[in-house]
DRENBALO-339793 format. One record per residue (C-alpha): y, x negated, z; residue in three letters. Coordinates in steps of 0.2 Angstrom, whole numbers, plus 2048, in hexadecimal, padded with zeros to 3 digits. Example, Ala and Ser with C-alpha at 12.3 -4.5 7.8 and 13.67 -1.06 7.14 Angstrom:
REM DRENBALO-339793
7EA7C2827ALA 7FB7BC824SER 
This chain:
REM DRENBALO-339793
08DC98BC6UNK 098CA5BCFUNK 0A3CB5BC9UNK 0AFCB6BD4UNK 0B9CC7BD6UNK 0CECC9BDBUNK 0D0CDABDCUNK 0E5CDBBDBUNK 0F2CE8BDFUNK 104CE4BDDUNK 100CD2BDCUNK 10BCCBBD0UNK 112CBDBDCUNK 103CB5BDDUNK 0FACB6BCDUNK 0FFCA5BC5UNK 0FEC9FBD5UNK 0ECCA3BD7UNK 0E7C9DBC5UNK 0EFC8CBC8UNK 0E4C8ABD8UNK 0D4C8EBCDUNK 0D5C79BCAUNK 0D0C76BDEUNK 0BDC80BD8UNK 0AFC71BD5UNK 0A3C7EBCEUNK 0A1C8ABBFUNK 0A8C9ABC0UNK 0B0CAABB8UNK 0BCCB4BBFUNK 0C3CC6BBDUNK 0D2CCEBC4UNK 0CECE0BC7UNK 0E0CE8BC7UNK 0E1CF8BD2UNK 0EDCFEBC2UNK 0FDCF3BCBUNK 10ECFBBC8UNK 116CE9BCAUNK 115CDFBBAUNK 105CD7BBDUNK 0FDCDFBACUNK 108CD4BA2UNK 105CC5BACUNK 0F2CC6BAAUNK 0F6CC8B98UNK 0FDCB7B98UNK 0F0CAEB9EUNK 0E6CA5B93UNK 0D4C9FB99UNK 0C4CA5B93UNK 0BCCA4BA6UNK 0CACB1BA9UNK 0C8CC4BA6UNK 0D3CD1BADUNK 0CDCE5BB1UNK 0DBCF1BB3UNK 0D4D00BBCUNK 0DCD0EBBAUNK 0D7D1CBC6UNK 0E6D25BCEUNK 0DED20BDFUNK 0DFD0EBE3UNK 0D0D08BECUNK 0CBCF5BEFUNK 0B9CF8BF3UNK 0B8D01BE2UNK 0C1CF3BD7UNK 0B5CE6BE1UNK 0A7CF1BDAUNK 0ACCF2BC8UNK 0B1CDFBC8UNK 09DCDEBCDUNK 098CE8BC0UNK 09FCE0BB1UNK 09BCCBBB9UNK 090CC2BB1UNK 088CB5BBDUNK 07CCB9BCCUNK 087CB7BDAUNK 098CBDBDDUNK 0A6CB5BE6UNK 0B4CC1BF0UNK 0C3CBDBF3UNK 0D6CC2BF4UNK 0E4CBCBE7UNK 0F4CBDBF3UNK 0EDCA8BF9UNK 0E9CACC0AUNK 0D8CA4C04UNK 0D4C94BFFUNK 0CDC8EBEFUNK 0C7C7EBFBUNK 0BDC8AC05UNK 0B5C92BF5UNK 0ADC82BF2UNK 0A7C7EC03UNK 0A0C91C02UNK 097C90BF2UNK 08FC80BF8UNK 089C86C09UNK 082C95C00UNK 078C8EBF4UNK 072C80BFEUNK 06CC8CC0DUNK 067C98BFFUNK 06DCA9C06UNK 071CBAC03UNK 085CB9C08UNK 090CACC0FUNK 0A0CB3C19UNK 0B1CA9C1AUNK 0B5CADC2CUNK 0C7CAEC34UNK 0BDCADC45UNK 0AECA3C46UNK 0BAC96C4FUNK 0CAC9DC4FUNK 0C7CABC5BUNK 0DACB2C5CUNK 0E5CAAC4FUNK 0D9CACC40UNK 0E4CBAC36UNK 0F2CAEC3BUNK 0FFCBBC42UNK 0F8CC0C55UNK 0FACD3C54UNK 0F2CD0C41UNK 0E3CC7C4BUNK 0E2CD3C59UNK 0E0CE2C50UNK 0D3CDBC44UNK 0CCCD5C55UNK 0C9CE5C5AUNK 0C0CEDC4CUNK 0B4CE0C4CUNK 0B0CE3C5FUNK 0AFCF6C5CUNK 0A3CF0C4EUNK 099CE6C58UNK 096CF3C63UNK 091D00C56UNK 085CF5C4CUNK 07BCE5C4EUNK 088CD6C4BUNK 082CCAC3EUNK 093CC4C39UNK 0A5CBEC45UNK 0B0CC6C37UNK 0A8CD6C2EUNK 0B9CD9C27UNK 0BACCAC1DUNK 0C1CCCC0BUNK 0BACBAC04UNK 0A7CB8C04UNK 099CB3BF6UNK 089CC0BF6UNK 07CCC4BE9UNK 07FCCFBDCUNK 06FCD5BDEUNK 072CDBBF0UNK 082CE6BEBUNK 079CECBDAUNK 068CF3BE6UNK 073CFABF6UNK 080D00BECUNK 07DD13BEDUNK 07CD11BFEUNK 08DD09C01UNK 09ED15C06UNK 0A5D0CBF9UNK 0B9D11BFDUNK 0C5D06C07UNK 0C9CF5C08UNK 0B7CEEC11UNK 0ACCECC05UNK 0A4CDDC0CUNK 09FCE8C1EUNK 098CF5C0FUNK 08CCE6C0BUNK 089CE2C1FUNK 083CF3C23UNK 080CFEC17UNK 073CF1C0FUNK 062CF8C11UNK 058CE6C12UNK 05BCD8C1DUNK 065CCBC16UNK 06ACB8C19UNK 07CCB8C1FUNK 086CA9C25UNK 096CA6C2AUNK 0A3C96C27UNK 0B4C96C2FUNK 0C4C98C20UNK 0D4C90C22UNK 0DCCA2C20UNK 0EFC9FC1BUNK 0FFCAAC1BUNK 0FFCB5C0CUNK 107CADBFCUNK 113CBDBF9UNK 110CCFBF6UNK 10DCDCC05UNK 0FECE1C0DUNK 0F5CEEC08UNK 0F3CF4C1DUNK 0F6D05C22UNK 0F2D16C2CUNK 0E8D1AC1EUNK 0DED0DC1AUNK 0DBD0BC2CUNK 0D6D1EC2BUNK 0C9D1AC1DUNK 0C2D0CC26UNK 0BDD17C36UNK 0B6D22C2AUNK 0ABD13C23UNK 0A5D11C35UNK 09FD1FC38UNK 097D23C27UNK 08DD13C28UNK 089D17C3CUNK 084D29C37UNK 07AD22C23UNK 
């Protein structure tokens, strides 16, 4: 049993979409949209859906944050263990299975969908996409002991417990919650990584930018400095 959390800005494309995929996933689940209060029409679309392993959160703090949204989406799950992962499609619901199965079966603390455990340039799909994320993970590395290829993943499964106990301790801002859980993670935990077929995003735009780029060096060097 796994909550899995889409935290959603602007998303409206891809909502539907994303639902109709749920009938790839071979095990039980919830799932909650955390919407980072969208001024496309992505409220009326959630209102729309009807599924009781569906729930939708609108938060509505002036200052959207995805870290923030991932943690209010943990707060209100229900199961044990909690399933990351992005609504524009650009992860698979195939991989989720193969996740949640290699998770359980190795029983760890947090299993990462890398774009680079094989893939070593193309795994963002776009080379100057897969360079830059590249290059943050080596200035990473450097920093801190590397116990994952791709720290800046957004789709992983990790135990509730984890985040709930370290939570105080994280930056909690930005767009990297899952390098929050790496490093600012008091214990050690048991992290493995499977490669993801990581595809072109469905529709949308990114959300990268100077400024999140900015809050990300920050997170660095809080979590250098903690």
């Amino acid at each position: 049993m796994i909550s899995i959390i889409v935290p959603t800005l602007n998303e409206s494309k891809n909502i539907l979409k994303f639902v109709k995929n749920l009938k790839f996933l071979k095990f039980k689940y919830e799932l909650i949209f955390v919407d980072d209060n969208s001024s496309d029409n992505s409220n009326q679309i959630f209102k729309k859906i009807k599924n009781k392993k569906i729930n939708f959160i609108i938060r509505k703090a002036k200052k959207k944050d995805l870290s923030k949204s991932v943690l209010l989406g943990i707060d209100k799950s229900r199961y044990n263990n909690v399933m990351i992962m992005d609504c524009d499609l650009q992860h698979s619901l195939k991989d989720a299975n193969k996740m949640k199965s290699i998770f359980f079966k190795n029983k760890l603390d947090l299993i990462i969908g890398s774009r680079f455990l094989k893939k070593k340039y193309f795994g963002n799909i776009f080379f100057i996409r897969s360079m830059f994320s590249l290059f943050f993970i080596f200035v990473i590395n450097l920093i801190f002991v590397k116990k994952t290829t791709d720290p800046l993943s957004g789709f992983f499964i990790c135990k509730k417990a984890i985040v709930k106990k370290n939570k105080k301790n994280f930056f909690s801002r930005g767009y990297k919650i899952l390098f929050d859980i790496i490093y600012n993670t008091n214990s050690n935990i048991k992290i493995k990584d499977i490669q993801i077929n990581f595809k072109n995003r469905a529709g949308g735009k990114s959300k990268l930018s100077l400024k999140i780029i900015l809050i990300f060096l920050t997170q660095i060097i809080y979590s250098k400095m903690r």
